[in-house]
Residue, then its C-alpha position, 0 to 999 in steps of 0.5 A: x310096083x309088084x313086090x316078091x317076098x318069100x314064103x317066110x316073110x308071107x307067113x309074117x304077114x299072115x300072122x299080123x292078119x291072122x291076129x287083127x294086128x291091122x291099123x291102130x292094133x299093133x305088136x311089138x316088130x320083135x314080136x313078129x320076127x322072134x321065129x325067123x331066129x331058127x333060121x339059116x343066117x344067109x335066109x335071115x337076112x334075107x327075110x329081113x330084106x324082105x320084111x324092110x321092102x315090105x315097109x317101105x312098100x307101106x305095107x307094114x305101119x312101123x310106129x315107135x311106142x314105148x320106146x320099141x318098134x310096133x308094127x301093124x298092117x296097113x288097112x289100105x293096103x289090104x287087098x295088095x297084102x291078101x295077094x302076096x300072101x296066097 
C-alpha cells in the first residue's frame, strides 16, 4: 500500500531520522508533534491524520513508557521511510 503524507508529516519523520530516534531509541510523541501547534487548526488535523496512518502503516513503533507515548522509527521499514520523505 503506497502511502501520501504532506510535506509536514515528512519533515516529522525527517526529524526522528535526522536524530537516530530508529528502534529502541525513542522520544516522547509530544516531543515530535509539539510544532505542528503553529498551524492552522484544519492542516493540524490533517497532519495528525497523516501522522496516525503512518503508525498504523508501522512506520512509526508507538510504545508506552513512563506513563507517555514514545515513538521511534521503524528500522524495517526504512527504505519505505527514506522514499516519502524525498
Amino acid at each position: 500500500m503506497v502511502l501520501e503524507i504532506s510535506g509536514e508529516t515528512a519533515s516529522i519523520l525527517r526529524s526522528l531520522l535526522n536524530k537516530e530516534r530508529i528502534g529502541g531509541r525513542h522520544t516522547e510523541e509530544k516531543n515530535c508533534l509539539r510544532w505542528i501547534k503553529n498551524l492552522h487548526p484544519k492542516k493540524r488535523r490533517e497532519v495528525l491524520k497523516e501522522w496516525e496512518k503512518c503508525v498504523k502503516e508501522g512506520l512509526v513503533l508507538r510504545l508506552i513508557k513512563t506513563g507517555e507515548n514514545h515513538v521511534s522509527l521503524n528500522p524495517r521499514r526504512l527504505k519505505e521511510i527514506y522514499q516519502l520523505i524525498k
